[in-house]
PDB file of N, CA, C and O in Angstrom:
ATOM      1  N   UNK A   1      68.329 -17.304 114.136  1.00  0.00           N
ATOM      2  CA  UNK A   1      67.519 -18.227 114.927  1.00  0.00           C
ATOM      3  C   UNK A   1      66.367 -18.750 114.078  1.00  0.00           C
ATOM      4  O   UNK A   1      65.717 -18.027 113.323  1.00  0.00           O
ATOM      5  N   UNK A   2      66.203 -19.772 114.215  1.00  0.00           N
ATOM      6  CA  UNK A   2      64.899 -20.925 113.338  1.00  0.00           C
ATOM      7  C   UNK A   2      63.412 -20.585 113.671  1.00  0.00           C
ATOM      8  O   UNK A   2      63.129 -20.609 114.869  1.00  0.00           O
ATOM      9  N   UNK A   3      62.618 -20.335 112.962  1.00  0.00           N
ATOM     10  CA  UNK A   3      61.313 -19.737 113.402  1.00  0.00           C
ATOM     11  C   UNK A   3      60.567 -20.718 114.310  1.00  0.00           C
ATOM     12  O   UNK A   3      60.305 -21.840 113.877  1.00  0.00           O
ATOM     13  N   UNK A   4      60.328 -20.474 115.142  1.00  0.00           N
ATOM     14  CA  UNK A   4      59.704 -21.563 115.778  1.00  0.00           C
ATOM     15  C   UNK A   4      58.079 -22.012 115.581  1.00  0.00           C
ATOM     16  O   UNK A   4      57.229 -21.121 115.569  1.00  0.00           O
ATOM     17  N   UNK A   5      57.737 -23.256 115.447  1.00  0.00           N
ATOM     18  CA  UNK A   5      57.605 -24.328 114.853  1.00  0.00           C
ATOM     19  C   UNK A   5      56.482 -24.485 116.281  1.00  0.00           C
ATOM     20  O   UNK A   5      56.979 -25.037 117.263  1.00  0.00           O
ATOM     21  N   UNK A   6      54.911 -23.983 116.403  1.00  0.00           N
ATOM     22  CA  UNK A   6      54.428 -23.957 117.689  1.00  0.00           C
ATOM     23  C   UNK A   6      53.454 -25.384 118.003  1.00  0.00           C
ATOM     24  O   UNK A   6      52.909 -25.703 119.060  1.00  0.00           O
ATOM     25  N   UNK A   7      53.459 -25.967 116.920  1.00  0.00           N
ATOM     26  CA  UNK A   7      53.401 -27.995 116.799  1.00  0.00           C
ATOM     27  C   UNK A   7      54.097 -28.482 117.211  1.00  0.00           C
ATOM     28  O   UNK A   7      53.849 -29.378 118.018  1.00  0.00           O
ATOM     29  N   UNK A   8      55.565 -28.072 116.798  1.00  0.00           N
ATOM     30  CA  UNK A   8      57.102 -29.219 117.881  1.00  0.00           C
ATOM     31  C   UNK A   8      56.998 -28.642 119.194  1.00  0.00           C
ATOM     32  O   UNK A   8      57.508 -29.213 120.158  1.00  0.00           O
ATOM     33  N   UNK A   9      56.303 -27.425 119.322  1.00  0.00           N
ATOM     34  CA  UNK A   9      57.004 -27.399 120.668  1.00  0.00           C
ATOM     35  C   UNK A   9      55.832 -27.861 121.446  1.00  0.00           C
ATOM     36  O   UNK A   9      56.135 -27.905 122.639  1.00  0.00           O
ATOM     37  N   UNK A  10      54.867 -28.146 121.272  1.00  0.00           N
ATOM     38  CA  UNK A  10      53.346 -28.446 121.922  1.00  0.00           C
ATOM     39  C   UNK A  10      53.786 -30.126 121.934  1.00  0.00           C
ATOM     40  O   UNK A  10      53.542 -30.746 122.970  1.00  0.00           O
ATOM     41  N   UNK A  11      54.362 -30.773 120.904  1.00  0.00           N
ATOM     42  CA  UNK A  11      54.014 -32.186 120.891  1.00  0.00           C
ATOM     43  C   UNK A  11      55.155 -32.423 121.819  1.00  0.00           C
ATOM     44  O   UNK A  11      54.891 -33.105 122.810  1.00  0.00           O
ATOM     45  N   UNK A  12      56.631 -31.895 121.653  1.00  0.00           N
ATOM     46  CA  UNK A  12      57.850 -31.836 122.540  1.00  0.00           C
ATOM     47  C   UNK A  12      57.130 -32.104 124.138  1.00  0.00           C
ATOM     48  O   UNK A  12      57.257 -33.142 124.787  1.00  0.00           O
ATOM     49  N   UNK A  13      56.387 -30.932 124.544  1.00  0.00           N
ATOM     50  CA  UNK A  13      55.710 -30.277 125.994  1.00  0.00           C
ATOM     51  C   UNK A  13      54.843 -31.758 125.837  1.00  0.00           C
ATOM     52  O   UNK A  13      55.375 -32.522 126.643  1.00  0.00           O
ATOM     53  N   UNK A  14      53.817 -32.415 125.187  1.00  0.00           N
ATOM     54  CA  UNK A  14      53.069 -33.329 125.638  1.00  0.00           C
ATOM     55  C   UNK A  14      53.553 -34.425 126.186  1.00  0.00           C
ATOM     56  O   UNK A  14      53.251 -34.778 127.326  1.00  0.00           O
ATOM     57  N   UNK A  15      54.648 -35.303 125.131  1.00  0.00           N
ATOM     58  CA  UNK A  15      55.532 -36.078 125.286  1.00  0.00           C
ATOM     59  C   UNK A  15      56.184 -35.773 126.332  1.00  0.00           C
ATOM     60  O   UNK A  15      56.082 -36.870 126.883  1.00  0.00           O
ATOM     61  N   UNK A  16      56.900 -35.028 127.202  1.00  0.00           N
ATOM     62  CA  UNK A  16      57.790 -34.846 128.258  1.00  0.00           C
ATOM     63  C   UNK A  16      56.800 -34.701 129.231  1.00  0.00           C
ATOM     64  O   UNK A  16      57.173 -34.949 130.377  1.00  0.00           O
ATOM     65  N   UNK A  17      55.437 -34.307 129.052  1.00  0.00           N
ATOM     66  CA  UNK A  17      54.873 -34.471 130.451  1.00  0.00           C
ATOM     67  C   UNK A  17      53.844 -35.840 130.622  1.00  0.00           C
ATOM     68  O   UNK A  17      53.397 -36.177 131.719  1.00  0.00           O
ATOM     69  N   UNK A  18      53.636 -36.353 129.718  1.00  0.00           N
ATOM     70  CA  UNK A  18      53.082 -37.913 129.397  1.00  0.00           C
ATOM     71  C   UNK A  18      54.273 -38.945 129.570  1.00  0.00           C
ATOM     72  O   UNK A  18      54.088 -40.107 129.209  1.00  0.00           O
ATOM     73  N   UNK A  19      55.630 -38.516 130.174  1.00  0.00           N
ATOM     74  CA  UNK A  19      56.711 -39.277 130.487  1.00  0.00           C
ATOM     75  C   UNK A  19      57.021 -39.123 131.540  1.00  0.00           C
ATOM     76  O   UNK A  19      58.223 -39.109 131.802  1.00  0.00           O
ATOM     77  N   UNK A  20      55.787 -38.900 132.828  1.00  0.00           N
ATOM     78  CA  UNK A  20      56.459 -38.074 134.293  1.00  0.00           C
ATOM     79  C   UNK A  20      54.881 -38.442 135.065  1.00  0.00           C
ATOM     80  O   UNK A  20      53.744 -38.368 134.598  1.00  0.00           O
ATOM     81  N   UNK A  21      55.291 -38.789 136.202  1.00  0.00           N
ATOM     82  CA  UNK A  21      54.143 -39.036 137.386  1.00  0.00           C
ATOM     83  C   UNK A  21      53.787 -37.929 137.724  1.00  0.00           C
ATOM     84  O   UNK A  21      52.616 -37.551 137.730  1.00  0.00           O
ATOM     85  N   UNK A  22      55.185 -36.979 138.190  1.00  0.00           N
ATOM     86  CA  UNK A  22      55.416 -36.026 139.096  1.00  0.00           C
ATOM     87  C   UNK A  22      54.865 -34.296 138.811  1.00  0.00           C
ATOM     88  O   UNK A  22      55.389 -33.319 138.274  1.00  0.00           O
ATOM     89  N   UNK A  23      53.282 -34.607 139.618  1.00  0.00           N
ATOM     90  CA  UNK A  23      52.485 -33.012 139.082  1.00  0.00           C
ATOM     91  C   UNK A  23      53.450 -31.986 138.927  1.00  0.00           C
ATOM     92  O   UNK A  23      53.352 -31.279 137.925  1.00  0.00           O
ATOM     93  N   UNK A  24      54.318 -31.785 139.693  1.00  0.00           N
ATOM     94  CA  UNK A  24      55.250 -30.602 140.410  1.00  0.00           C
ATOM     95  C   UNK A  24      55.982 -30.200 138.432  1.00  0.00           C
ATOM     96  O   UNK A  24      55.846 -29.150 137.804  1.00  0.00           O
ATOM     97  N   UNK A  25      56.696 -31.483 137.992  1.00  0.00           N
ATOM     98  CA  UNK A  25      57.297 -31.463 137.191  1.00  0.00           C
ATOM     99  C   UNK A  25      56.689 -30.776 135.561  1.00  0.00           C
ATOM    100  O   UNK A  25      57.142 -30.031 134.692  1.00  0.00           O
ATOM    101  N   UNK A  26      55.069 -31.752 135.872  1.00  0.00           N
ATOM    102  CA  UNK A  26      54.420 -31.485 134.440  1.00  0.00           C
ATOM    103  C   UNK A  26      53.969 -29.942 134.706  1.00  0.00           C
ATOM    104  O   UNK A  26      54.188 -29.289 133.686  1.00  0.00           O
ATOM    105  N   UNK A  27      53.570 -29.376 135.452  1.00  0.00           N
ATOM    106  CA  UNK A  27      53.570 -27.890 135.754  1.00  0.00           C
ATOM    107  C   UNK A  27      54.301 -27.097 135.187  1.00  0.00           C
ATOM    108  O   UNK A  27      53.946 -26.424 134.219  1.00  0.00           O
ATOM    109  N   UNK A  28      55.676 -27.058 135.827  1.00  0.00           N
ATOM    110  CA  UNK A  28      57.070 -26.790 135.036  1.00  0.00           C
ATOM    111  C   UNK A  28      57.102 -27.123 133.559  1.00  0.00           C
ATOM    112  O   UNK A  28      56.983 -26.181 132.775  1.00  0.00           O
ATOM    113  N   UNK A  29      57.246 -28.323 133.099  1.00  0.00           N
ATOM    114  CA  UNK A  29      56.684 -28.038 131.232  1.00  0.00           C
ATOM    115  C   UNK A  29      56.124 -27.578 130.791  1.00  0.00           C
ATOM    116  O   UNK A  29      56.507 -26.886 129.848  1.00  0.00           O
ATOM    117  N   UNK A  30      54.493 -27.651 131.254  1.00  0.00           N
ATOM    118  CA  UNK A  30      53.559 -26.700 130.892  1.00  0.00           C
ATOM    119  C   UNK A  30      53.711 -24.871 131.086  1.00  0.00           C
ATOM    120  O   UNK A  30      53.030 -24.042 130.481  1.00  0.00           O
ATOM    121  N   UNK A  31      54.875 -24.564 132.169  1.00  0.00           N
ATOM    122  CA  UNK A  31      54.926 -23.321 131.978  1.00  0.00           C
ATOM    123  C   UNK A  31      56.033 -23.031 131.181  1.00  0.00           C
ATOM    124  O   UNK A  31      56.027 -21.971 130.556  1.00  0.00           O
ATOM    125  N   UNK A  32      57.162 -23.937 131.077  1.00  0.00           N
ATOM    126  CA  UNK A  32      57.838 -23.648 129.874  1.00  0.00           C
ATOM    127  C   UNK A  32      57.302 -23.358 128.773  1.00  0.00           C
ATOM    128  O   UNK A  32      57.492 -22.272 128.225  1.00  0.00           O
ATOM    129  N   UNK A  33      56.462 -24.403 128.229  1.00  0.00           N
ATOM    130  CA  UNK A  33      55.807 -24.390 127.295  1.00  0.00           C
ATOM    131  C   UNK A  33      55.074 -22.693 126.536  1.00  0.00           C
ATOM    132  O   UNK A  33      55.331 -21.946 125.592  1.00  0.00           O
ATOM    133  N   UNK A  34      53.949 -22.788 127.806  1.00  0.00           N
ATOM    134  CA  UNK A  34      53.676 -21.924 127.403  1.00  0.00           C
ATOM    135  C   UNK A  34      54.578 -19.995 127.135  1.00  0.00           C
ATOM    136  O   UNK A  34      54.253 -18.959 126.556  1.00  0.00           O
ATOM    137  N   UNK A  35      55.594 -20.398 127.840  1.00  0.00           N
ATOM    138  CA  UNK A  35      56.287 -19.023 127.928  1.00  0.00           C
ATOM    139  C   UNK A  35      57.090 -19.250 126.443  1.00  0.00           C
ATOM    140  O   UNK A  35      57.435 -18.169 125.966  1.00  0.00           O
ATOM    141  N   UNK A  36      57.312 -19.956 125.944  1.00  0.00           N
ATOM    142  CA  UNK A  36      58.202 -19.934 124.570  1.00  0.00           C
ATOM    143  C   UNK A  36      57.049 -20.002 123.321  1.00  0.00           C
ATOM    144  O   UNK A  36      57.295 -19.593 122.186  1.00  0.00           O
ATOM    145  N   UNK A  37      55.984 -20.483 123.658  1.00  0.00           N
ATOM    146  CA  UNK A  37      54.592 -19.973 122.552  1.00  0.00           C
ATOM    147  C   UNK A  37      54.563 -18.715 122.613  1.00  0.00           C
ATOM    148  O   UNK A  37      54.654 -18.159 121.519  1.00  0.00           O
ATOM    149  N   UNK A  38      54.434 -17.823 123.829  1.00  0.00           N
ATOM    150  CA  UNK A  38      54.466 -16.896 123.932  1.00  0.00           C
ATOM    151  C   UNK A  38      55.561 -15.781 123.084  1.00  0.00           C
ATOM    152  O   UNK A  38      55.420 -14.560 123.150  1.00  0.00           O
ATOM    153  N   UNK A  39      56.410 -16.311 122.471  1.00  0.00           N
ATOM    154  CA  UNK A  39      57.256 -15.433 121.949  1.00  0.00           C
ATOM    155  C   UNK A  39      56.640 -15.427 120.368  1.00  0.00           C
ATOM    156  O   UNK A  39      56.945 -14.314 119.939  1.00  0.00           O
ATOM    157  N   UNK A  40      56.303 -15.767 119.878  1.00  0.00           N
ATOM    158  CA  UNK A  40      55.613 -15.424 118.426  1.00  0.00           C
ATOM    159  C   UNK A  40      53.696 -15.331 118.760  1.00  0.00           C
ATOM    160  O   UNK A  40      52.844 -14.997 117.937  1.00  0.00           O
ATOM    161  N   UNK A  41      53.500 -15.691 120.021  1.00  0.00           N
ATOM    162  CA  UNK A  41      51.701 -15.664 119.995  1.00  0.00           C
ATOM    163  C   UNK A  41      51.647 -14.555 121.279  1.00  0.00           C
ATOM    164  O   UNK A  41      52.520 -14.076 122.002  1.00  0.00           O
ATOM    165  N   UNK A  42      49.821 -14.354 121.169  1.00  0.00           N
ATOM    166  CA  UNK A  42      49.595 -13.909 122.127  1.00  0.00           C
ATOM    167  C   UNK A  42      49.535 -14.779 123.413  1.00  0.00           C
ATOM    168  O   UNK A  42      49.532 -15.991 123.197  1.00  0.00           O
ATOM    169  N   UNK A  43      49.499 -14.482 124.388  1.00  0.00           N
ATOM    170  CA  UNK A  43      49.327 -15.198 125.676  1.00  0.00           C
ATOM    171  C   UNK A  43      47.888 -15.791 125.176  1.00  0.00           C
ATOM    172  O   UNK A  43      48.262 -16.953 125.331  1.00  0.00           O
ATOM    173  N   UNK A  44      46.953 -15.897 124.846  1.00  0.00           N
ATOM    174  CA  UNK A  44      45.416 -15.999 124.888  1.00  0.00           C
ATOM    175  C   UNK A  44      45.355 -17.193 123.708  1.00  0.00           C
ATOM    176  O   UNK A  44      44.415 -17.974 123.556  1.00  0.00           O
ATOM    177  N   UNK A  45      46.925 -17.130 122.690  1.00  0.00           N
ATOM    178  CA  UNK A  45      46.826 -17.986 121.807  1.00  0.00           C
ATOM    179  C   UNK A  45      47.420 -19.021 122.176  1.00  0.00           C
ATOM    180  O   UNK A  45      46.860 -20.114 122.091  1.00  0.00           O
ATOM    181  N   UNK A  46      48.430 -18.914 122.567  1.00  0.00           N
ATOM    182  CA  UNK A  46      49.629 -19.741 123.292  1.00  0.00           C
ATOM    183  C   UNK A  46      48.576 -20.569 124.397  1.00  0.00           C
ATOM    184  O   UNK A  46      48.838 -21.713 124.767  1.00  0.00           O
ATOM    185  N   UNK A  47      47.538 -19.933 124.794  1.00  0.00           N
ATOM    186  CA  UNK A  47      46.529 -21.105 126.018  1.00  0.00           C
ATOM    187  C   UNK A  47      45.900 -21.730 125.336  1.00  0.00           C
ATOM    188  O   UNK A  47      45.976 -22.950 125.481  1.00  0.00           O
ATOM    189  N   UNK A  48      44.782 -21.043 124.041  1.00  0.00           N
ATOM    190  CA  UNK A  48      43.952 -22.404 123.290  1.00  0.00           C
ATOM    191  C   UNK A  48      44.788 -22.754 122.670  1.00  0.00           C
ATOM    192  O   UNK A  48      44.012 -23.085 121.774  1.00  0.00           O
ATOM    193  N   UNK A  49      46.225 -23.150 122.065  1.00  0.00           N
ATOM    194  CA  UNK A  49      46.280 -23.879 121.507  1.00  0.00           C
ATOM    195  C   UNK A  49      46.732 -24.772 122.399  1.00  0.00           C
ATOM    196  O   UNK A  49      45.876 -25.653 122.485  1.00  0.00           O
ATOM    197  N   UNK A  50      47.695 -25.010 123.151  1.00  0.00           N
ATOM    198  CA  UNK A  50      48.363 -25.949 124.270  1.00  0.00           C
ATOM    199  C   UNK A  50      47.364 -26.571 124.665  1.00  0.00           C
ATOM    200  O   UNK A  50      47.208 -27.781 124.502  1.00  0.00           O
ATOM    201  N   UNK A  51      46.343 -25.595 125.395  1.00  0.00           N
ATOM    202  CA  UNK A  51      44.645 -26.219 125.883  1.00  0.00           C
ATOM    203  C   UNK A  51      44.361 -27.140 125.098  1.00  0.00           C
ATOM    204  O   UNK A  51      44.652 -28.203 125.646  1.00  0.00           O
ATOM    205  N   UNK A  52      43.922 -27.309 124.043  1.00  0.00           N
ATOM    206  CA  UNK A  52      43.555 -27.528 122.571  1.00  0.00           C
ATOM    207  C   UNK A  52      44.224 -29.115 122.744  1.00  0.00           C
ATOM    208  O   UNK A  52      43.596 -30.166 122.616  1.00  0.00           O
ATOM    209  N   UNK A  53      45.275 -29.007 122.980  1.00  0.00           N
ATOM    210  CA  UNK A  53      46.209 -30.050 122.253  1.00  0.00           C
ATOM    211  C   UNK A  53      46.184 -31.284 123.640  1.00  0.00           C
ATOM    212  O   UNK A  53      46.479 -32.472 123.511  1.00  0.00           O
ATOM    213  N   UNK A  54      45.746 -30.592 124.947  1.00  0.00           N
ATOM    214  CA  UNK A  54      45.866 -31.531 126.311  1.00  0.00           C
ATOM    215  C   UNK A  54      44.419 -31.851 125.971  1.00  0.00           C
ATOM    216  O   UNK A  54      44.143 -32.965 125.527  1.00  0.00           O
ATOM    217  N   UNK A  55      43.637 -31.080 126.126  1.00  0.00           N
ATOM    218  CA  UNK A  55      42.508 -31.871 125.992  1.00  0.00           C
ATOM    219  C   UNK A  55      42.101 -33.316 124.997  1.00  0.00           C
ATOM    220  O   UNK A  55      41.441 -34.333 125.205  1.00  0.00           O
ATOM    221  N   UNK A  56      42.768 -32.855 124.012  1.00  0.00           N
ATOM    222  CA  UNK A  56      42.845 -34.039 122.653  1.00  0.00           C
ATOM    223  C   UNK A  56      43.768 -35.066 122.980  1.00  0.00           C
ATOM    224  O   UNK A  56      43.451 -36.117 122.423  1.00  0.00           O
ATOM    225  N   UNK A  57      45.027 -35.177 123.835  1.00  0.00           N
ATOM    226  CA  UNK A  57      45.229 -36.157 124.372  1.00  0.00           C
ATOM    227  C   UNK A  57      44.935 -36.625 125.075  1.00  0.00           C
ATOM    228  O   UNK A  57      45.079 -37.838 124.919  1.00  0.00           O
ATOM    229  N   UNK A  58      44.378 -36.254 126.245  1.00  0.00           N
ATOM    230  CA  UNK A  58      43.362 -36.886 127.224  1.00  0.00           C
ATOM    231  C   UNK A  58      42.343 -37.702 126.915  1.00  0.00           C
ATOM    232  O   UNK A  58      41.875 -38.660 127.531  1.00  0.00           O
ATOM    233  N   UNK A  59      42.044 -37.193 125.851  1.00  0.00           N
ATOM    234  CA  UNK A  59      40.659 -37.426 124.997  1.00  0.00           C
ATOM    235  C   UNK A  59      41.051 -38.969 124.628  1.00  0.00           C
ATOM    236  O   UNK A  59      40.456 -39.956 125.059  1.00  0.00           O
ATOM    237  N   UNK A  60      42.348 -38.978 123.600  1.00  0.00           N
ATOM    238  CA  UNK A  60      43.150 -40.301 122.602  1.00  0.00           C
ATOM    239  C   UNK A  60      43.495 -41.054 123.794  1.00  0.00           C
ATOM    240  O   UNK A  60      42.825 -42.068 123.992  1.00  0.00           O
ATOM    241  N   UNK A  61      44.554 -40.715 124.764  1.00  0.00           N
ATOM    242  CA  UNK A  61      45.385 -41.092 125.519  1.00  0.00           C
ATOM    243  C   UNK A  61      44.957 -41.178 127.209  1.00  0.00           C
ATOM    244  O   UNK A  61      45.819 -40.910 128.046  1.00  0.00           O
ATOM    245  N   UNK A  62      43.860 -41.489 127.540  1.00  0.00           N
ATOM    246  CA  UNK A  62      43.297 -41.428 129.024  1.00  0.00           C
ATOM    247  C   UNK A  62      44.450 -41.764 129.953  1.00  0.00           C
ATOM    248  O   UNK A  62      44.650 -41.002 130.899  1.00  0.00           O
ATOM    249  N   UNK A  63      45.033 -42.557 129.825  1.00  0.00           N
ATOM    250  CA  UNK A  63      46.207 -43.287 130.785  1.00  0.00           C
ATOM    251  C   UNK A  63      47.325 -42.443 131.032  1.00  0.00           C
ATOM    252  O   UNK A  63      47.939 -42.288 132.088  1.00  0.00           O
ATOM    253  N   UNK A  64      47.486 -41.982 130.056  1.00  0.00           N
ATOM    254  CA  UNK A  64      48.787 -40.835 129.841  1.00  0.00           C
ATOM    255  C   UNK A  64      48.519 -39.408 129.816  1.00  0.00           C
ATOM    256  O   UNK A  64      49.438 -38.590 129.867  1.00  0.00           O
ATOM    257  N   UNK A  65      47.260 -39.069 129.736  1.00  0.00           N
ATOM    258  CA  UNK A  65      46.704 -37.822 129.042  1.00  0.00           C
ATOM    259  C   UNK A  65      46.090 -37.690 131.146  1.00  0.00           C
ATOM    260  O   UNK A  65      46.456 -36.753 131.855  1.00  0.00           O
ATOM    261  N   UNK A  66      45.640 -38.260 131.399  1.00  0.00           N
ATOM    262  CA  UNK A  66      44.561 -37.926 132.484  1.00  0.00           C
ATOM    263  C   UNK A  66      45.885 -36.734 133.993  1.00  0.00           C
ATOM    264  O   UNK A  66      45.485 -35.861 134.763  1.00  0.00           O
ATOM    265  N   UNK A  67      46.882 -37.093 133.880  1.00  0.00           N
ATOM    266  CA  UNK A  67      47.152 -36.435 134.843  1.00  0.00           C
ATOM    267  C   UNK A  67      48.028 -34.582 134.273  1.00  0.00           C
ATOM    268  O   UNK A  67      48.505 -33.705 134.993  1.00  0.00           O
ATOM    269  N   UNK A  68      47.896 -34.652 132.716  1.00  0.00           N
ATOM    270  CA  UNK A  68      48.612 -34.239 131.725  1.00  0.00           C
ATOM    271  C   UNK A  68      47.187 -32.553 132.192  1.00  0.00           C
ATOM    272  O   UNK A  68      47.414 -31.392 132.533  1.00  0.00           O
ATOM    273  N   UNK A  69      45.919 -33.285 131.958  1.00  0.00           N
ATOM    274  CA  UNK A  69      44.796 -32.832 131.633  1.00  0.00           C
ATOM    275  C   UNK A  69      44.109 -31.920 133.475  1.00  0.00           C
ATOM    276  O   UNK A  69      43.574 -30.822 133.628  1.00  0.00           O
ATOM    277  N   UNK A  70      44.478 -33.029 134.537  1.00  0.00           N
ATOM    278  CA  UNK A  70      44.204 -32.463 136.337  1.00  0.00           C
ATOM    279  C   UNK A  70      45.704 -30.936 135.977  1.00  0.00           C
ATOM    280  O   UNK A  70      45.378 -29.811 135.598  1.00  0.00           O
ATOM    281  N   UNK A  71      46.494 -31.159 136.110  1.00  0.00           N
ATOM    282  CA  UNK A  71      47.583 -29.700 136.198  1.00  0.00           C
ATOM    283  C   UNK A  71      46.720 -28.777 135.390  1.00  0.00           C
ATOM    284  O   UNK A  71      46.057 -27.827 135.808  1.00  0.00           O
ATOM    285  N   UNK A  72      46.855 -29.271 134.011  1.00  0.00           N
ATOM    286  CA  UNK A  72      46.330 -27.906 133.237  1.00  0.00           C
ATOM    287  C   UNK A  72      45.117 -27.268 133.867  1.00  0.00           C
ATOM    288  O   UNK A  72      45.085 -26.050 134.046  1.00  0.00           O
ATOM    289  N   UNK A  73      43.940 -28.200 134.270  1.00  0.00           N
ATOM    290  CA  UNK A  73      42.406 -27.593 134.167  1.00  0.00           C
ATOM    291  C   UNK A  73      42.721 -26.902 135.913  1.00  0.00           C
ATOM    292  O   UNK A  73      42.020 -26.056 136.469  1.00  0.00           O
ATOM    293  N   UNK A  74      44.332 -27.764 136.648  1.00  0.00           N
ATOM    294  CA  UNK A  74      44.550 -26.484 138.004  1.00  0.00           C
ATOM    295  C   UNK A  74      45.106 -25.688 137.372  1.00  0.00           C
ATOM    296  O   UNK A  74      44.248 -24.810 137.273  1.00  0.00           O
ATOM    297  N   UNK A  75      45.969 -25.344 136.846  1.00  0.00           N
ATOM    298  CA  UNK A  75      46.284 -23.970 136.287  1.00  0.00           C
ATOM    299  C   UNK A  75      45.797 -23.462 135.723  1.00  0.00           C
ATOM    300  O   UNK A  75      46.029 -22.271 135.930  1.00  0.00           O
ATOM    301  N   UNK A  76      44.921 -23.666 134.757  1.00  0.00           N
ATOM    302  CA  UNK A  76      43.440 -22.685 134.772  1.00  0.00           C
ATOM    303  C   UNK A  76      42.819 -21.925 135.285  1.00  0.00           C
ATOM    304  O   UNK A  76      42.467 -20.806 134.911  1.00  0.00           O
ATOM    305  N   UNK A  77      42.517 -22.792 136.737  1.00  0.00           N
ATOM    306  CA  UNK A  77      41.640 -22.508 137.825  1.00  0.00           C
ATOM    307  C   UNK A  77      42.869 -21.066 138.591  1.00  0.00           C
ATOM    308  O   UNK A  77      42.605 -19.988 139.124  1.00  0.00           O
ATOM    309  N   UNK A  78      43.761 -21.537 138.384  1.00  0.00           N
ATOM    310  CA  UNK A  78      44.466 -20.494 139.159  1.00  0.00           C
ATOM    311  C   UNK A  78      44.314 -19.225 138.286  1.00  0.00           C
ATOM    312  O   UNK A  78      43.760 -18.229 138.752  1.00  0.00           O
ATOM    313  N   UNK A  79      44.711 -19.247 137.254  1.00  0.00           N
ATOM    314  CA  UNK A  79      45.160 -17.979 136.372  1.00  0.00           C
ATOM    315  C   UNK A  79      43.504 -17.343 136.376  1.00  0.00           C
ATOM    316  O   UNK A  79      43.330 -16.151 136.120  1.00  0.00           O
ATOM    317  N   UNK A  80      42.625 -18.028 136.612  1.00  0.00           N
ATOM    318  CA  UNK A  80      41.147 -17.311 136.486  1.00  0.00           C
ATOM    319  C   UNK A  80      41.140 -16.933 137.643  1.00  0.00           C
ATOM    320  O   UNK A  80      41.225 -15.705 137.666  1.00  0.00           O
ATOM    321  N   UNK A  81      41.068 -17.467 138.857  1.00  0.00           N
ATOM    322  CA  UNK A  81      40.990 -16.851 140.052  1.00  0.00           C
ATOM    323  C   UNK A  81      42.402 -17.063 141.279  1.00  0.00           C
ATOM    324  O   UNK A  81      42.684 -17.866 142.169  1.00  0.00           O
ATOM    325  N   UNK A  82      43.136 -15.564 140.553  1.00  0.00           N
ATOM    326  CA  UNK A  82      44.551 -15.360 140.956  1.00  0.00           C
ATOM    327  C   UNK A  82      44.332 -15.417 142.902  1.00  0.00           C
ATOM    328  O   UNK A  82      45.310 -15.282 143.637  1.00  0.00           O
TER     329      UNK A  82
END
């Protein structure tokens, strides 16, 4: 198996959820996402970097980035106060 590559799979996860209206959906990427970072990182790394990488498109990309950026900062909110 190919070492995985935790840039393709972050830019893969941005692109597929910057291609979708549907919160329900970008959720679902974002937890894909993060569960396959998770296999070479810690959970704690696998969040700032993904974090890291939504915020910076939001930042570049407001139009595309802004609903990319509402899921994540709710799933945040959740995982802090389960």
């Amino acid at each position: 198996m190919a070492e995985l590559n935790p840039l393709e799979v972050i830019e893969e996860c941005i692109e597929k959820a910057k291609a979708t209206t549907d919160s329900d959906l970008v959720a679902h990427i974002l937890a894909e996402t993060l569960a396959t970072l998770q296999i070479d990182n810690s959970e704690d790394d696998a969040l700032h970097m993904l974090g890291t990488a939504i915020a910076e498109t939001a930042r570049k990309d407001p139009g595309h980035g802004a609903l990319l950026l509402a899921v994540w900062t709710q799933l945040e909110q959740q995982r802090q106060h389960p």
